[in-house]
Structure formats: C-alpha cells, structure tokens
C-alpha positions in Angstrom: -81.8 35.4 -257.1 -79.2 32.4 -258.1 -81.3 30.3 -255.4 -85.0 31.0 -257.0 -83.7 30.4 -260.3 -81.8 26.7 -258.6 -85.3 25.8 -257.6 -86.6 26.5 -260.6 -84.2 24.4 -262.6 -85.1 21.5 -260.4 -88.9 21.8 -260.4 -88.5 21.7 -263.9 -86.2 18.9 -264.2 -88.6 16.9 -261.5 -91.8 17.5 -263.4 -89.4 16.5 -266.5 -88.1 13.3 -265.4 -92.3 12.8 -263.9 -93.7 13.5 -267.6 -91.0 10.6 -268.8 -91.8 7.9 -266.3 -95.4 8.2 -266.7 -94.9 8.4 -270.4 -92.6 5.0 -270.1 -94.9 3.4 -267.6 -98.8 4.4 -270.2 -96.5 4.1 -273.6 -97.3 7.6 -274.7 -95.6 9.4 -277.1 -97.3 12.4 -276.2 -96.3 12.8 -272.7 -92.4 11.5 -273.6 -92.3 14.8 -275.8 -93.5 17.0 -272.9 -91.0 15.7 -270.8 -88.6 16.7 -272.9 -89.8 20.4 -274.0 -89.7 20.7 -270.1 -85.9 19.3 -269.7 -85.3 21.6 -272.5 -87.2 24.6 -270.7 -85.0 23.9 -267.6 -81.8 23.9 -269.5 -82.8 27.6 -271.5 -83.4 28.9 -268.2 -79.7 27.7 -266.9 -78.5 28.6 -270.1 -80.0 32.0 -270.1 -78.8 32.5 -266.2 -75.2 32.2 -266.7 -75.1 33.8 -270.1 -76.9 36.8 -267.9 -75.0 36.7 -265.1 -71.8 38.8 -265.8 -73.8 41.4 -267.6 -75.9 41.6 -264.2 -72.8 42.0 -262.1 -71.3 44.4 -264.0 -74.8 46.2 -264.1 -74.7 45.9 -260.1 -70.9 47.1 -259.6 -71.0 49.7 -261.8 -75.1 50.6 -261.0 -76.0 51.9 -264.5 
C-alpha cells in the first residue's frame, strides 16, 4: 500500500512541476495555478497517509 500511494505522490508532483514549466515557458497564469492545486493534491494525499497510518496499524494488529 505505502508503495502505490509513493508513486502516487510522485506522478502528482511530476505532472506538478510539468503544469509549472509549461506555465513559465507559454506565460500562463492559468496553468501556473494548476500546477499548484496539483502540488497541493500531492501533499493532502501525504498528509492524509501518515495521519492514517497508525490508525491502520492499529486496525491491522488488533483486526477490528
């Protein structure tokens, strides 16, 4: 599970920093602010991982 959820994080962070440099290289501000929503998407889903991840051991230890 921890290694679907790594390559997750960084297809999201590669289509992130993609959005940004075709943003930087076209000067759009549109594509600048996707880039970011999707750095911020990849950083929920880290964020959501480890703030899971003890409640999901102690769900698999204890197998409620």
């Amino acid at each position: 599970m921890l290694v679907t959820i790594l390559l997750i994080i960084i297809v999201l962070v590669w289509w992130s920093l993609h959005l940004m440099e075709q943003a930087y290289r076209l000067r759009e501000f549109s594509r600048m602010l996707a880039g970011l929503l999707v750095g911020l998407a990849a950083g929920g889903v880290m964020m959501t991982y480890f703030f899971m991840s003890d409640y999901i051991e102690f769900m698999v230890t204890h197998q409620l």
